[in-house]
MIPA-774860 format. One line per field, with one value per atom (N, C-alpha, C, O): x, y, z. Coordinates in Angstrom, 2 decimals, m for minus. Layout:
% MIPA-774860
u: X ...
v: Y ...
w: Z ...
END
This chain:
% MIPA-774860
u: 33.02 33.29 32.13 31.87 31.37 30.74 30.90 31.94 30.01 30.40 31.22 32.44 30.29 31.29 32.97 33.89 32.84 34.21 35.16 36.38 34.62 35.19 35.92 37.07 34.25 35.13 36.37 37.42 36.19 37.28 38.55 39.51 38.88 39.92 40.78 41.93 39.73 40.31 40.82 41.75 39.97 40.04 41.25 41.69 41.97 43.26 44.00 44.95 43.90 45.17 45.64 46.71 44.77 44.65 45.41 45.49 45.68 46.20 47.01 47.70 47.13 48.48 49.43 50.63 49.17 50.53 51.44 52.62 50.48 51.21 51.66 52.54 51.12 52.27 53.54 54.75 52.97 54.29 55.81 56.96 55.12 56.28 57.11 58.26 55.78 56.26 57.52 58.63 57.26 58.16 59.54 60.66 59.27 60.53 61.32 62.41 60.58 61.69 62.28 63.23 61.42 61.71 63.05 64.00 63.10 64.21 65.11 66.20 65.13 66.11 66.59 67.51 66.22 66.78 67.87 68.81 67.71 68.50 69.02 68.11 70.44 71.01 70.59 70.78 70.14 69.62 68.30 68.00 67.39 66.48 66.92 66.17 68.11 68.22 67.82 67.78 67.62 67.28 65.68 65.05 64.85 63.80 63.03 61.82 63.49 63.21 62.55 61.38 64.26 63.52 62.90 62.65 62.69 61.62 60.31 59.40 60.20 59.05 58.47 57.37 59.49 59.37 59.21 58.82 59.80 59.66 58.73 58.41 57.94 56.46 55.80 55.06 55.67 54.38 54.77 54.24 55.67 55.79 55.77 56.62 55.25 54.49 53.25 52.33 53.07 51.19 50.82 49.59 51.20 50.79 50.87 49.75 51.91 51.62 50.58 49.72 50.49 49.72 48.43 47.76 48.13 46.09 46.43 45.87 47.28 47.00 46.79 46.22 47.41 47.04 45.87 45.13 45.52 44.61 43.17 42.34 43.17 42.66 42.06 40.95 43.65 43.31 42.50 41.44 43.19 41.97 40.60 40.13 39.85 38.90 38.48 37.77 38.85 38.23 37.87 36.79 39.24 39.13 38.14 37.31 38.03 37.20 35.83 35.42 35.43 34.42 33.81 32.61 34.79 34.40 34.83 35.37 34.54 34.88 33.81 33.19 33.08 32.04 30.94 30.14 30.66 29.47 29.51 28.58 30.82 30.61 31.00 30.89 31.62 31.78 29.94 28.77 30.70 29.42 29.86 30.91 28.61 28.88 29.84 30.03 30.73 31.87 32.94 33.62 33.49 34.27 34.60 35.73 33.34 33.04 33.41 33.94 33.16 33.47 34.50 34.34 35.45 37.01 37.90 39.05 37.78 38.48 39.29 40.49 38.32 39.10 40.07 41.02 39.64 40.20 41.20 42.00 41.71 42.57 43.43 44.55 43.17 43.84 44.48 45.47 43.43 44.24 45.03 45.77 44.68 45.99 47.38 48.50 46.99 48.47 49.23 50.45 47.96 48.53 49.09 50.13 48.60 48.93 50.96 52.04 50.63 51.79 52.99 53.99 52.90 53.91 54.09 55.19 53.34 53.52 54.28 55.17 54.02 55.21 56.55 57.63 56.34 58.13 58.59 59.76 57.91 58.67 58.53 58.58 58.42 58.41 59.38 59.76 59.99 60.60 62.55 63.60 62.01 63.39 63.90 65.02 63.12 63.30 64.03 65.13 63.53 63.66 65.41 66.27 65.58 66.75 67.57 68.78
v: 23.66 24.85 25.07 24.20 26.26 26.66 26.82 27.35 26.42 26.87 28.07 28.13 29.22 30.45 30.60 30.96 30.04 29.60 28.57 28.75 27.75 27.09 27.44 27.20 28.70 29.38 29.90 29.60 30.89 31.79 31.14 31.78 30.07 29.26 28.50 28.07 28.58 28.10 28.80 28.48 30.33 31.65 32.02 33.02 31.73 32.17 31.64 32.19 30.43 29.35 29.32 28.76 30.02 29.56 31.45 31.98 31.82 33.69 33.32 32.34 34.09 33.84 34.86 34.60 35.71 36.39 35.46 35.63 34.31 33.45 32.52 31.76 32.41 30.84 31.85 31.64 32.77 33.80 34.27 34.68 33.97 34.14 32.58 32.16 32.06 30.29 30.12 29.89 30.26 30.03 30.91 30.48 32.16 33.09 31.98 31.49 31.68 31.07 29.64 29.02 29.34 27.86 28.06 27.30 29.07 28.99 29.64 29.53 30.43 31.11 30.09 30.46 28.83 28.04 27.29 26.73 27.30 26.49 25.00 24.19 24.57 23.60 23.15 21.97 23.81 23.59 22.65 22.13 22.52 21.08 20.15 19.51 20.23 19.79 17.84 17.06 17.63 16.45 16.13 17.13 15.15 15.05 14.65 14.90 14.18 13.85 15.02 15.21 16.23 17.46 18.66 19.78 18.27 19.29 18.72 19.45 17.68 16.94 17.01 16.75 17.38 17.45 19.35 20.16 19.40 21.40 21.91 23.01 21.19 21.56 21.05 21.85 19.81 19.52 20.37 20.37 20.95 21.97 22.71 23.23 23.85 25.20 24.97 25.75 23.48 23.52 23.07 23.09 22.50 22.17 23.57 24.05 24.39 26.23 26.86 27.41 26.89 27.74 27.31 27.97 25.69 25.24 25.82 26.92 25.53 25.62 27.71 28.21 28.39 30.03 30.37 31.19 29.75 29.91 29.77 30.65 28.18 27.80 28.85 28.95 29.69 29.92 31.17 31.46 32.04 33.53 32.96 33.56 32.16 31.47 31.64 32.60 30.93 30.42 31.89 32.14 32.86 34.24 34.90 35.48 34.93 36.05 35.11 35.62 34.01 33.95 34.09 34.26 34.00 34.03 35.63 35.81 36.71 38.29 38.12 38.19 37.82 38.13 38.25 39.13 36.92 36.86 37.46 37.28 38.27 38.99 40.47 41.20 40.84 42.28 43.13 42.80 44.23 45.07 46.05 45.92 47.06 47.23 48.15 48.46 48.88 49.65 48.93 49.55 47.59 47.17 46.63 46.70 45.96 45.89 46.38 45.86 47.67 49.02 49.34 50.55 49.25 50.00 49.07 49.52 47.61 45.89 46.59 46.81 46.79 46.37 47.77 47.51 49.32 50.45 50.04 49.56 49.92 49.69 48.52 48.60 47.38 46.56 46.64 46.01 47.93 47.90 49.41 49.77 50.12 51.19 50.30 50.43 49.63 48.74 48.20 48.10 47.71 46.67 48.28 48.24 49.24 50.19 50.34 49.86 51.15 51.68 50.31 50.70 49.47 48.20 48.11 47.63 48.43 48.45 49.65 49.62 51.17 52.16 51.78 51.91 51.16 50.84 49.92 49.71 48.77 48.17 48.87 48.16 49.82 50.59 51.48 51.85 52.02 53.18 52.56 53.07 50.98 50.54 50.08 50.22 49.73 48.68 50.36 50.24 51.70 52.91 53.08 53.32 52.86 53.88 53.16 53.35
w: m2.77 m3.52 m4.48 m5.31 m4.40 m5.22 m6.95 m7.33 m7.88 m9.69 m9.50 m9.65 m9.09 m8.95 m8.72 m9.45 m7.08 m6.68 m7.69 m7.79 m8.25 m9.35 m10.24 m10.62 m10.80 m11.99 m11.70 m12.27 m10.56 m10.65 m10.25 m10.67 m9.58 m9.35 m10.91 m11.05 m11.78 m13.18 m14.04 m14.78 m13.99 m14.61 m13.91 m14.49 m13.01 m12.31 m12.69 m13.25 m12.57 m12.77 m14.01 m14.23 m15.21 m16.58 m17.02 m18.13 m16.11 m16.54 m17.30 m17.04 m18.52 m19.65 m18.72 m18.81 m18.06 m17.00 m16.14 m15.83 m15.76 m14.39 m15.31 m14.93 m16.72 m17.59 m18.27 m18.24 m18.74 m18.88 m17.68 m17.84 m16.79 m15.55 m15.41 m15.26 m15.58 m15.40 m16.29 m15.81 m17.76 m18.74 m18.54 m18.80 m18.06 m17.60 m16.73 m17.04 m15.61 m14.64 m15.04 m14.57 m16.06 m16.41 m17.09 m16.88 m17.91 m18.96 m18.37 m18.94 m17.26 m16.51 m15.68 m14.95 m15.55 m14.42 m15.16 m14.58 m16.43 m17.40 m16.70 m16.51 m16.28 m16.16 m14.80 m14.49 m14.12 m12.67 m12.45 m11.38 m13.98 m14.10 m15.33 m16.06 m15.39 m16.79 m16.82 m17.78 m15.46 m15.87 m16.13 m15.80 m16.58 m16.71 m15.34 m15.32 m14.42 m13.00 m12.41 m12.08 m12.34 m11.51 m12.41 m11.96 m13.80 m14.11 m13.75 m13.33 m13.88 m13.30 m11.53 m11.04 m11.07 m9.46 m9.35 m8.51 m10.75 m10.52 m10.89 m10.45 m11.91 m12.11 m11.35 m10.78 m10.95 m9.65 m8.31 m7.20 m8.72 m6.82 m7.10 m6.38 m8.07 m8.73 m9.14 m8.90 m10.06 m9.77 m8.81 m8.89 m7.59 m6.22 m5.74 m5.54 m5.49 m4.81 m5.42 m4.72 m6.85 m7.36 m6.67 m5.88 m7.26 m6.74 m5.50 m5.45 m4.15 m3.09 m2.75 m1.79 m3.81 m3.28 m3.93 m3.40 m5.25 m5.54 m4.65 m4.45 m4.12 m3.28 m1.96 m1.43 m1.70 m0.33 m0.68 m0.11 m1.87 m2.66 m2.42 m1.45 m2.83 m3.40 m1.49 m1.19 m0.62 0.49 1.38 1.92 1.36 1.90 1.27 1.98 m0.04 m1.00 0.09 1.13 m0.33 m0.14 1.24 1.47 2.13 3.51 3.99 5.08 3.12 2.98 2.91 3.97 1.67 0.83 1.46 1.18 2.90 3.12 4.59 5.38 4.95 6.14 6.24 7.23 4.71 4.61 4.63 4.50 4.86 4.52 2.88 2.26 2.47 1.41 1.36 0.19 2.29 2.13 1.78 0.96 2.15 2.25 0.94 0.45 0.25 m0.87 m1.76 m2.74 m1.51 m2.70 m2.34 m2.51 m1.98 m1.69 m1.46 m1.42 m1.23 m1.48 m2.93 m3.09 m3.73 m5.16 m5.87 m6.60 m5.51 m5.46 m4.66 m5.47 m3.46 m2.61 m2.94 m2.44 m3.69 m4.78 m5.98 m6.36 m6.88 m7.61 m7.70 m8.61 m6.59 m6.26 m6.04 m6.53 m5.39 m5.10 m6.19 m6.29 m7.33 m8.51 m9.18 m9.85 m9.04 m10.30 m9.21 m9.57 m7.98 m7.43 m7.98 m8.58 m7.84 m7.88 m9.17 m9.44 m10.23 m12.06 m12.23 m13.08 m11.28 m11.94 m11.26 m11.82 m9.60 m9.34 m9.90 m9.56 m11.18 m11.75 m13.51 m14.51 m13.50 m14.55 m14.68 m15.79 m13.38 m12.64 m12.84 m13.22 m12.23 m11.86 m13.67 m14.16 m14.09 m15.71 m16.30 m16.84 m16.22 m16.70 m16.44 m17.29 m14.87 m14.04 m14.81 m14.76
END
């Protein structure tokens, strides 16, 4: 893995959005880890998913990177974050109704 690839695998993992969701589900699970065993088995099997999607962003981006051309380039991230915007008003829409 490249510094680059590095960074951005740390710069992900480290999103205050994805520890903010973390803590949602943690405290929403309430009595369901209440022992110290399976919070322990419930965090190493969310930071084991997370490295491993992170991982797989990191391996795709880079193996995009060095066979896209420059259209694909330029409309990857418009076409991403149309999606991130459309999926922020239907959970804007539904939190509303």
């Amino acid at each position: 893995m490249t510094s680059r690839s590095a960074l951005s695998a740390a710069r992900a993992g480290s999103n205050p959005v994805t520890l903010l969701y973390f803590a949602a589900l943690v405290t929403s699970l309430g009595d369901t880890i209440a022992s110290p065993v399976a919070a322990a088995v419930f965090v190493a099997a969310v930071g084991i998913a997370s490295l491993s999607w992170q991982v797989l962003l990191v391996v795709l981006g880079a193996g995009m990177r060095r066979k896209s051309g420059a259209g694909l380039k330029r409309w990857t991230p418009v076409v991403g974050n149309g999606i991130v915007a459309v999926l922020g008003a239907a959970i804007i829409a539904h939190a509303l109704a």
